[in-house]
C-alpha positions, 0 to 999 in steps of 0.5 A: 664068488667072484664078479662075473662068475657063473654059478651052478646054483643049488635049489629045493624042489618040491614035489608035483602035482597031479596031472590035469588039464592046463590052466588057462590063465589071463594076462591082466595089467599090474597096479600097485594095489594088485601086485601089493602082497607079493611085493613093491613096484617101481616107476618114478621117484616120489618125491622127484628126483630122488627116491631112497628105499624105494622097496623093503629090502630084505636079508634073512642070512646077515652073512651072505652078500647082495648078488647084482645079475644080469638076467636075460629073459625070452618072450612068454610064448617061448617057453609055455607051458608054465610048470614051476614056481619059484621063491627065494624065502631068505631074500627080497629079490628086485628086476630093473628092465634094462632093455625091455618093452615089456613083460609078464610076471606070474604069482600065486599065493602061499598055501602050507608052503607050496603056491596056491595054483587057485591063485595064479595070476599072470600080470603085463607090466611096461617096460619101464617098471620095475618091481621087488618080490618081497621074501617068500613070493611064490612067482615065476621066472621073468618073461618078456612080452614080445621081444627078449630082454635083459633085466638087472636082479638083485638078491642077497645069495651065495649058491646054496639050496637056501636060495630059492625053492621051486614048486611044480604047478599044474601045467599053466598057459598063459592068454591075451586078454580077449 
């Protein structure tokens, strides 16, 4: 693949489940602690000014190259209901915002290989935090919180199915803390 080129990426897709009333799932700020099974987040060097191997990254295909993109992301509200996940089981994948004021990430758990929807959590993360999903975490597609934005993601990828794999989850809304 050429830099700058599109691709038509391949996927697996996992099947439904049943229909029932959506999720109503309540946006909760992310902390380090939190996030910890699902991945690493980014916010300042530690140690100042510079901090090497800030997260784990991971390749499980030695022969497929990184992948820098640029993602352009749209406001939650924009795109509710949530009715899939994602996971990319050979690659770490790491989101720096580019220009953000903030967003939302959505994560579930892994159970017999598909996301456990009685884990779903939705977190508001600021807008100068980063974050790597570790290989394997089921989340979703990046969302904005207010305003569209534009993220750099990094992955080890080459167009194939094994890229990532979506799973369809109960249909799922997200909520404001009251």
């Amino acid at each position: 693949m050429r830099p700058g080129q599109q691709t038509n990426r391949l996927m697996t897709t996992l099947p439904s489940p049943a229909p029932r009333d959506p999720i109503r799932l309540v946006i909760r700020p992310i902390a380090p602690d939190l996030f910890a099974s699902f991945g690493t987040l980014h916010a300042e060097p530690d140690p100042l000014p510079r901090q090497d191997r800030a997260a784990p990254v991971w390749n499980g295909r030695p022969a497929v190259p990184p992948n820098l993109a640029l993602i352009r992301s749209e406001p939650y509200a924009d795109v509710m209901p949530l009715r899939r996940l994602e996971q990319h089981p050979l690659s770490s994948q790491s989101f720096l915002p580019l220009s953000v004021a903030g967003y939302v990430v959505v994560v579930a758990q892994d159970r017999d290989g598909a996301p456990d929807p009685g884990t779903l959590t939705a977190f508001a993360v600021p807008g100068h935090v980063g974050l790597t999903y570790r290989a394997g975490a089921w989340h979703a597609h990046m969302m904005t919180r207010e305003t569209p934005g534009t993220f750099a993601m990094l992955a080890y990828e080459d167009g194939s199915e094994a890229d990532c794999v979506f799973a369809a989850i109960p249909e799922t809304l997200l909520v404001e803390p009251a």
